[in-house]
Steps between C-alpha positions, in 0.01 A plus 500: 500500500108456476259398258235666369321205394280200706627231550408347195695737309192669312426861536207708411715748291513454131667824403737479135838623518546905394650471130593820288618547180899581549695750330782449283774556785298257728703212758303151544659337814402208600516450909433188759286542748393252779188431726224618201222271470147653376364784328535705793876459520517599142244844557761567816763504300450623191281808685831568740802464182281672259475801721882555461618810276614379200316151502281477135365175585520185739438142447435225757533176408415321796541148468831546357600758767595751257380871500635689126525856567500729201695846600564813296867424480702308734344369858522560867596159630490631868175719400352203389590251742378707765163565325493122501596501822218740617272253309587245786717258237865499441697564228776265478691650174453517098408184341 
């Protein structure tokens, strides 16, 4: 797996997470994800999840390797692990 970053670990990208106000019958699920390390990894991600039917909103948290996504009822693990995938990071399970 690659990184997007220099090797410094600094990006040009400073893009916030997508956030949405959830409905009543909303699921948080909190996920691990490895190899993120900048902005960028966060934009990749939360662009490639948060084009998934179903997703309300996604949250990277990238120094704790945690993405929240928000979903209109209960989730697509595989759905979302390969969006992650597709992203160029892995998924390794909920956290």
């Amino acid at each position: 797996m690659g990184s997007c970053c220099t090797p410094d670990n600094s990006c040009s990208t400073n893009a916030e997470a997508t956030t949405a106000t959830a409905v009543a019958d909303s699921t948080s699920t909190v996920y691990a994800v490895t190899g993120m390390t900048c902005g960028h990894c966060r934009t990749a991600i939360t662009n490639s999840v948060s084009a998934l039917d179903g997703v309300i909103s996604v949250d990277v948290d990238v120094t704790a390797g945690k993405v929240t996504v928000v979903t209109g009822g209960e989730p697509d693990d595989a759905a979302i692990a390969a969006a992650v995938d597709d992203a160029g990071y892995e998924l390794t399970g909920r956290a």
